[in-house]
N, C-alpha and C positions, 0 to 999 in steps of 0.2 A: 296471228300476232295478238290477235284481241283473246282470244283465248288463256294464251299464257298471263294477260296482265291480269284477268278476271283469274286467275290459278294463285296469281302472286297474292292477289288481295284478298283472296279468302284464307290463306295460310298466314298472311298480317292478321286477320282478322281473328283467327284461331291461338295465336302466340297474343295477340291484347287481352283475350278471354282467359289464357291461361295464366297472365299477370295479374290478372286484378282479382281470379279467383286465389291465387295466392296470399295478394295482399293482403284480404278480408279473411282468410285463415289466421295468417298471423296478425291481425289487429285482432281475432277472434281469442285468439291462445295467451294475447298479451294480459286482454279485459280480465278474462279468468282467471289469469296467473296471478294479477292485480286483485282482485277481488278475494282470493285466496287469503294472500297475504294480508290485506285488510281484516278477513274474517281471523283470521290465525291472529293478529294483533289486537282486536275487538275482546277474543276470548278470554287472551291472557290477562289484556286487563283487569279483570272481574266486572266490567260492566255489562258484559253480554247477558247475565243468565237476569239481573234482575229489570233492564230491559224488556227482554225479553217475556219476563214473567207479568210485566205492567199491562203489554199487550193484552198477552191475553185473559189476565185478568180484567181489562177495558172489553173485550169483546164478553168473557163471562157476565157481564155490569148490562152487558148490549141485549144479549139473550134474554136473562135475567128477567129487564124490565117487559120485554115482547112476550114471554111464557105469562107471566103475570098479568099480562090485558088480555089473554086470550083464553087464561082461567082462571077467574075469579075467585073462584072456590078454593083455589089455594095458594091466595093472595099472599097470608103470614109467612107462608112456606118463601116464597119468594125472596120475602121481605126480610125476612131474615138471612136467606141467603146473599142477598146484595149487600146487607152489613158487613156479612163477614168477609164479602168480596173486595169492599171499601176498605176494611182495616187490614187487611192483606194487602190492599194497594196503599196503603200509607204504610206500611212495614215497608214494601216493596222501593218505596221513594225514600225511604229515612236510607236504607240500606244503599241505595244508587248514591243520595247526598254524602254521604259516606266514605263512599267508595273512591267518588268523584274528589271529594276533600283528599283523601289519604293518596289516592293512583295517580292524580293529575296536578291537583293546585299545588300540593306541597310538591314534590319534585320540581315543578318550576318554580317556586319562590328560594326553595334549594339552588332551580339555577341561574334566578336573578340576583341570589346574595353572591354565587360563585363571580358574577359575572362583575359585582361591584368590587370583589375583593383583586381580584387580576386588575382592572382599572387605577385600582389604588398601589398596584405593583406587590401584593402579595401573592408572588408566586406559591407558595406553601397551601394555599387552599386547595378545600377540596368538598367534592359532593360525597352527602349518604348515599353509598349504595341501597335498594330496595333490594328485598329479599328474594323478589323475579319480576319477570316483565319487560317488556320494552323498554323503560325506564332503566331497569337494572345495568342493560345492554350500556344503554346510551353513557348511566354517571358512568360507567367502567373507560368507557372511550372517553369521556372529556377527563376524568381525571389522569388517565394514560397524557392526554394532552397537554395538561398541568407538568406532569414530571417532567415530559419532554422540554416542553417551555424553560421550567427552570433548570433544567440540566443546562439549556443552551445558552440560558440568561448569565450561569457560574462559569460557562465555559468562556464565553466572550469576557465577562468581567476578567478571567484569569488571563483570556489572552493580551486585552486590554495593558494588568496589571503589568504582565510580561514586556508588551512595546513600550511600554510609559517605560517601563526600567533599564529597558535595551536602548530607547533616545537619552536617557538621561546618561547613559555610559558614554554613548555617541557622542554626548554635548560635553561629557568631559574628558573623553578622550581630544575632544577639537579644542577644550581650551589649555590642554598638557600643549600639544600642538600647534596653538598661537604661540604662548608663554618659549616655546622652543623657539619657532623664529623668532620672536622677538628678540631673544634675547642671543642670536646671531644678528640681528641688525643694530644692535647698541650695544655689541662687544667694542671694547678699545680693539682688542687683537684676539689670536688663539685661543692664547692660556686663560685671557679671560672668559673667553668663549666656553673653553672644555668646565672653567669652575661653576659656570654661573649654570650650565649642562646638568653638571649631576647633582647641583642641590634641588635644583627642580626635580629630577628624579627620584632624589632623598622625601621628598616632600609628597611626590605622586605614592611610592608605594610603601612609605615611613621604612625606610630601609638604614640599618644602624651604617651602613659605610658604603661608601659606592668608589669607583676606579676607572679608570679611563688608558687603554694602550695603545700606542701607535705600530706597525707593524716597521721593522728599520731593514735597510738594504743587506742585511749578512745574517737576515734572519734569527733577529731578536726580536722582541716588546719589549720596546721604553714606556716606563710610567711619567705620562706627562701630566694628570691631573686626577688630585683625590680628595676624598671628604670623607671624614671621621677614622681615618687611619692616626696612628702618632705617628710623631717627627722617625723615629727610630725603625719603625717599620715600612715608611718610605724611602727610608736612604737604601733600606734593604732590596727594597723591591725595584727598584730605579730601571736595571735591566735584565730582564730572565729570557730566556731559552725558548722558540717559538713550541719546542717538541714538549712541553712541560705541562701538565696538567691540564686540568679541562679549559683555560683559557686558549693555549693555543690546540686543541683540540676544535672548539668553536670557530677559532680564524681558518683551521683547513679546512673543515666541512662546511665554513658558511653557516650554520645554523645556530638557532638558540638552544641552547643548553644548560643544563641546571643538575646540582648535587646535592643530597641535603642535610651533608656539614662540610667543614672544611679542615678535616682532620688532616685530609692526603695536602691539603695544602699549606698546612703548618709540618707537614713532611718532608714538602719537597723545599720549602722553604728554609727549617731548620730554626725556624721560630715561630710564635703564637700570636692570629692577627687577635683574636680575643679572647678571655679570659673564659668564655664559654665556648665551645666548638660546633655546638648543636645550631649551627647557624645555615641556612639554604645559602648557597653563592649561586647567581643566575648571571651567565657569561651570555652576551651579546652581540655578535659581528658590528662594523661598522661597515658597511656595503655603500660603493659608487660602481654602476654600471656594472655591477657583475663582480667586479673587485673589493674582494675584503681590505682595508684599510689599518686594521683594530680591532679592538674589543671593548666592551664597559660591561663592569664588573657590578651587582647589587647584591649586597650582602642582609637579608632580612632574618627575620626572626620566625615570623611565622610563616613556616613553609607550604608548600602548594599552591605559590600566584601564580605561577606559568599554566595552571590546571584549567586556568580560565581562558577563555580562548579570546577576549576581547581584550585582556593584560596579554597574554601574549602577542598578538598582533598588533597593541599598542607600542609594543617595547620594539621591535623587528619594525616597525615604522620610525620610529624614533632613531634608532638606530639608521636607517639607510637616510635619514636627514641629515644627522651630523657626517655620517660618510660624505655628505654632499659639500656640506660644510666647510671639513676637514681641507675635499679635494681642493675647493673655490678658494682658501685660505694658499695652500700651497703654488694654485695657480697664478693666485695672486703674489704671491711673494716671488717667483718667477718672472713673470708681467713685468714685476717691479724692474728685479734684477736686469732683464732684457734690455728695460728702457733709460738703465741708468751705462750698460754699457752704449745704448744704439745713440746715446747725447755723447757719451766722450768720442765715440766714433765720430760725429759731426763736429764736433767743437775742434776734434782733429784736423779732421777736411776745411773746416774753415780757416783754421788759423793757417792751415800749408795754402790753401787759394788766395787768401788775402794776405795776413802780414809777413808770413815766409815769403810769398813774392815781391813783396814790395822789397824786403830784407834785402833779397837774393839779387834784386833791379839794383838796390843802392852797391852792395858788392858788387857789382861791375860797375856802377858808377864811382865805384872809390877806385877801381882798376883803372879806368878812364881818366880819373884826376891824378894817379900817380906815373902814368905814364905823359900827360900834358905837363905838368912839372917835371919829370927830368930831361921831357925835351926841350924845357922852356918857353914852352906856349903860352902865356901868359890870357890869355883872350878865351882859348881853349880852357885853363883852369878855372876861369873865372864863369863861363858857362856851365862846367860841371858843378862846383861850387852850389851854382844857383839849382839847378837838378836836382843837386846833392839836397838844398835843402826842402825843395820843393816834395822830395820823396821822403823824407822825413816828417814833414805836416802828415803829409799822407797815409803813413805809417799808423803816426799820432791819431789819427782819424779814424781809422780804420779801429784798432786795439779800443779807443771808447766805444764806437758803436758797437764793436765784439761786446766789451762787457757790459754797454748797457741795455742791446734788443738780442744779444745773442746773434745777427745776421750782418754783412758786409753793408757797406753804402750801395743804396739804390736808385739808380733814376725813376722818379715819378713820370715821367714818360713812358716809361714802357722797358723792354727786353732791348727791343732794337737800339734806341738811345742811348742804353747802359753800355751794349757792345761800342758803340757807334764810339763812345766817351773811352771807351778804353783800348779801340785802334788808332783812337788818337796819342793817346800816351806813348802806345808802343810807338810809333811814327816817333814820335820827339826823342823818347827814350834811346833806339838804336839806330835810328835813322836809315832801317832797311824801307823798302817801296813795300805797301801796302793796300790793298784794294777792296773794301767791304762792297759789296754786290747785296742789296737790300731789296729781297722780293717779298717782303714779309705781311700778310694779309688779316694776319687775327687782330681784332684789335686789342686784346687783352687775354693773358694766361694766368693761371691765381699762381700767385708770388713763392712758393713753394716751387712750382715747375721752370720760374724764368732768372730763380736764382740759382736752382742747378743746370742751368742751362748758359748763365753767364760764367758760372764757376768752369765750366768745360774750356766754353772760348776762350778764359782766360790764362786756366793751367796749359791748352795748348798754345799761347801764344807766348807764355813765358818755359816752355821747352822749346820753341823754337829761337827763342831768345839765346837761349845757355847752349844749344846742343846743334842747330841745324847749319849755324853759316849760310842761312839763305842770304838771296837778293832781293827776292819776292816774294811776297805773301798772299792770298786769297783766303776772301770768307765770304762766303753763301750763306744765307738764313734766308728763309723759304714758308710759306706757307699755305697753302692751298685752302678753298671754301669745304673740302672732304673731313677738316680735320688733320694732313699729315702735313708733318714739321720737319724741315730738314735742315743741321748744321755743319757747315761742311767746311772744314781749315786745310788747305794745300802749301807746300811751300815748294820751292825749289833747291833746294841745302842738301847734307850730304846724306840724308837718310838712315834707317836704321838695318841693318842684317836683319835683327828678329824682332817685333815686337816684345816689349817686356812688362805682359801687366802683369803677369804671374809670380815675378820673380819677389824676391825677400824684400821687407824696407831697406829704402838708401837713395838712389837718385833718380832711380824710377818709381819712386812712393806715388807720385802725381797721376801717372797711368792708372795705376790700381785707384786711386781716387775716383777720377773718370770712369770705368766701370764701372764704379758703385756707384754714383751717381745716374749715371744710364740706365741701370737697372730701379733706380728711386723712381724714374721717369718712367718706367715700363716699355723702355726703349732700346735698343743695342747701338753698339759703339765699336764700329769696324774701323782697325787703323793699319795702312799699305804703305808698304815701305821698303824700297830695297837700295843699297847701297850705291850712292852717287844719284840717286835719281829724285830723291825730294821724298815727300810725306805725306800722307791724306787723310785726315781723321774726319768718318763720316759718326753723326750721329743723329738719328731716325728716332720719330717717337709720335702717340697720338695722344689728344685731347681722350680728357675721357671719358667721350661719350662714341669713340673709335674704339675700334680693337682688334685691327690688323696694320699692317706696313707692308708698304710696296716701295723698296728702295728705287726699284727701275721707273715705277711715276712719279717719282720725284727729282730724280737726276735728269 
């Protein structure tokens, strides 16, 4: 064992000796390489030879004086030759001073002025080349460094120039682009809208006329808004042909499009939009969601704006804004439309839940007063009488607060009380038996839900009025801590074959009321009924922060 490790260590020991004799090769081959190149740069300079020649002239000067002490006798000889040894070594020193001024100083004062001229941002400088040498090498490579510098110096300044020009497009493409909503937020309506549209566009790309088409259901363009046409060739243009020329070309393909006159369209037209033809027309889509809408029309003089790619992306933005516009404008006029039928709808339902039934109460109370008079009841007529006029206040009452809050009287008590107040009427009114069952837990539903909610119990308690011949009555109102409401009117009278919400206006309008209703409520409205056996109208509904129904936990 000891063997082997004495084996290992001598072959470690052999592999270290061959490392470091390495090394010292190569430090050996480096020095020389180095010394080389030293002498090789020494040469070219021109300072080597007279160097050189000082020496040995110094060592001639050394001899010289030693030959001379050791032979008198030819002292002069000496003596003379050390002169001329001396004035060879001061040639030899003028010539190094020289050499040293032209080889070295001056090239670095060359590249001290180089180096103040770049400091001051004169890129354009530049070093004397010398006619060889190390030096020569060197101005060639800094001045290469020069060019490069300002090469990169013009190129950033250009690119510079380029983004400065390219935000400043950017910043006024974004104020075409305010200037456009704005002036959708402070339009009175449309038409103002589309005007106040293309003069701003007259103005962004000084365009002699601009136009504006809507796309119409049978596949035409209406001219809905224009600027610098005349009267004459508006009335002409009012409605054309989607297939017709490059404007409706642009609405099928969606894209921007441009001609650059409008020859073919004082062709298709049959008249002349201006006195010159040589005009560019730049047709536009007006784009929502994917849907063309229209077109706008710019009529310029000087052609080739669409060639720039930031006018045209401008224009194609512009464009699917007012597409937005247009849409927002029609939606809104819809909205409108919607909300002026969904009031007469209600001002309907109201007037049939409140004064139609009051109406309809006093018509059988005048049936009641005319049958007490011709029986001669006297006691009896004078009761209806009072009824009579008591449902007439009532009427009175009702019809003001219709026209002055638009909704029926309400108890400030609640839902419950409101019903509560109007099973009492009916009690007086027909004098059938009547039984309100009040389980009701909420303490308050927002007034929107407890007025269609009275409006129900009410229409069903004046059809059981007109139509059931009950004895009795029942009404359940219900409400649990879950959220679910249940209102529930049963009678015993003679019931209906088929329910009729479905059927046309006439005397089951009330049904269909209730329905709708129930559905405002987000609730449904089951009503059971078969002949001879009475009536049930359920009607189920949640608060809403609910949003299901369980009729069977509730019943």
């Amino acid at each position: 064992m000891s063997s082997i490790i004495n084996k290992n260590d001598s072959q470690s020991d052999i592999t270290n000796q061959k490392e470091k004799h390495h090394c010292h090769r190569h430090y050996t081959i480096q020095f020389i390489a180095d010394w080389k190149q030293k002498y090789r740069a020494l040469v070219s300079s021109g300072l080597f030879c007279p160097i050189i020649g000082l020496l040995i002239n110094v060592i001639l000067l050394g001899l010289s004086g030693f030959m001379a002490g050791s032979n008198p006798e030819n002292t002069q000889i000496f003596i003379l030759a050390q002169i001329t040894l001396m004035l060879t070594a001061v040639a030899l020193v003028a010539i190094l001073l020289y050499r040293i001024q032209h080889k070295l100083m001056l090239p670095l004062s060359h590249l001290k002025s180089w180096s103040k001229e770049m400091r001051i941002g004169n890129l354009s400088a530049r070093i004397p080349v010398p006619s060889s040498g190390d030096f020569a090498s060197l101005a060639n490579d800094i001045n290469a460094l020069g060019k490069d510098l300002m090469n990169l110096s013009r190129e950033m300044d250009e690119r510079v120039a380029q983004q400065t020009e390219r935000i400043g497009q950017k910043n006024r493409s974004l104020e075409i682009l305010y200037d456009v909503a704005a002036s959708i937020n402070i339009s009175r309506d449309l038409d103002d809208l589309l005007v106040r549209f293309l003069r701003i566009m007259n103005d962004v790309v000084n365009a002699k006329a601009a136009t504006l088409r809507l796309v119409t259901d049978d596949e035409q363009m209406r001219l809905v808004a224009s600027v610098g046409l005349s009267d004459e060739v508006v009335e002409q243009e009012k409605l054309i042909s989607l297939k017709r020329c490059l404007c409706g070309k642009a609405i099928t393909e969606g894209e921007l499009l441009s001609q650059e006159n409008i020859k073919e369209c004082n062709l298709h037209a049959g008249h002349r939009f201006f006195e010159d033809d040589n005009i560019e027309m730049i047709a536009i889509p007006l784009q929502y969601r994917g849907e063309t809408l229209g077109v706008y029309n710019l009529f310029v003089e000087k052609p080739g704006l669409v060639n720039r790619e930031d006018i045209k992306n401008l224009l194609i933005s512009i464009g699917r804004h007012m597409g937005m516009a247009i849409e927002k404008s029609r939606l809104d006029a819809k909205a409108k439309q919607s909300s002026i039928i969904q009031e007469r709808n209600l001002l309907s339902s109201e007037l049939h839940d409140s004064l139609a039934q009051t109406l309809a109460s006093l018509r059988f109370q005048v049936a009641n007063l005319d049958d007490s008079i011709t029986g001669g009841d006297e006691q009896a007529a004078e009761r209806e009488v009072a009824q009579l006029e008591n449902g007439l206040n009532e009427a009175y009452t009702e019809l003001r607060e219709l026209i002055a809050h638009f909704r029926a009287p309400f108890d400030e008590r609640g839902l419950a009380q409101s019903i509560a107040k109007s099973v009492d009427r009916f009690r007086k009114e027909t004098g059938i038996f009547i039984f309100f069952q009040n389980e009701w837990d909420q303490d308050e539903l927002p007034s929107t839900l407890e007025m269609q909610v009275l409006r129900i119990a009410q229409e069903s308690l004046n059809n059981i009025r007109k139509h059931s011949k009950a004895h009795a009555v029942r009404i359940l109102l219900r409400c649990n801590k879950k959220g679910r409401h249940l209102l529930m009117i049963e009678d015993d009278g003679v019931g209906m074959g088929k329910p009729a919400l479905n059927e046309r206006p006439g005397e089951h309008i009330g049904l269909s009321i209730m329905k709708e209703r129930a559905q405002r409520l987000g609730g449904e409205l089951l009503i059971e009924s078969e002949a001879g056996e009475g009536t049930r109208i359920t009607l189920t509904f949640n608060t809403p922060e609910t949003s299901q129904r369980n009729i069977l936990d509730l019943i």
